[in-house]
C-alpha positions in Angstrom: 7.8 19.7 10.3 7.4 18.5 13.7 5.2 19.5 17.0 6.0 21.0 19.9 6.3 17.8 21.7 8.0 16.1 18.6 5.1 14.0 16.9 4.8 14.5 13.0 1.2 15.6 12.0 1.3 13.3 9.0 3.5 10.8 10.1 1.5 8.2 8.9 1.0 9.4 4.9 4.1 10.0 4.5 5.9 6.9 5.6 2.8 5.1 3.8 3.5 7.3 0.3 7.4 6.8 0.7 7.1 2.7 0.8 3.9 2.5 -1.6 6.2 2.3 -4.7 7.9 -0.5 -3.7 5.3 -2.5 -1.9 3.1 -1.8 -5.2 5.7 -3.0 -7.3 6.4 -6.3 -5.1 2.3 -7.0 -5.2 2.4 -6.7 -8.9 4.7 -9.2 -9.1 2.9 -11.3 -6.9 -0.3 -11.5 -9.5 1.6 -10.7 -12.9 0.9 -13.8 -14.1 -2.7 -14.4 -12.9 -3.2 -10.7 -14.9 -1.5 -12.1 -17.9 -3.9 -15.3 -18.5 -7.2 -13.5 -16.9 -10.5 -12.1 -18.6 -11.8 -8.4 -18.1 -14.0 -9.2 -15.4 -10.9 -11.5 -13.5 -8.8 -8.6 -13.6 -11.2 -6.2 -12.5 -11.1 -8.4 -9.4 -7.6 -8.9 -9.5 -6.6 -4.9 -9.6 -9.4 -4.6 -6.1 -7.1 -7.5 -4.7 -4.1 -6.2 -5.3 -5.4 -2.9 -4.1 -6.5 -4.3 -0.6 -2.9 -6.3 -0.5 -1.0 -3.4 -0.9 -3.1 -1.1 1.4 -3.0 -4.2 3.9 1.0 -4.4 3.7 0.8 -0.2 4.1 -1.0 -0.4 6.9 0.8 -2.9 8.4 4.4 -0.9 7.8 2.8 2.6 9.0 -0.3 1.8 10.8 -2.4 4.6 11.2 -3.1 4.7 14.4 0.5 4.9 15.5 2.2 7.9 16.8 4.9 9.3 14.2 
């Protein structure tokens, strides 16, 4: 759905939700092997970095504060 003057409301979640798979998917990639080898408290930190690289790479593909 679409405004009058042609802007998506939610332009931003949406392209963000349609790419987070994939992004998600390359990230955990990334650190699968720094998971694999690390302690409960290294992952803990390890899930809130891979969290803030994926959010950073969403961002970055749909940013927010762009017009959609």
């Amino acid at each position: 759905m679409t405004s009058p003057n042609g802007f998506v409301p939610d332009g931003c979640s949406r392209g963000q939700s349609a790419a987070e798979p994939e992004i998600r998917q390359q990230v955990l990639a990334e650190f699968v092997e720094q998971l694999s080898s690390a302690n409960v408290w290294q992952r803990i930190w390890l899930r809130r970095s891979i969290e803030r690289d994926v959010q950073f790479r969403l961002n970055k593909l749909a940013p927010p504060e762009a017009l959609y």
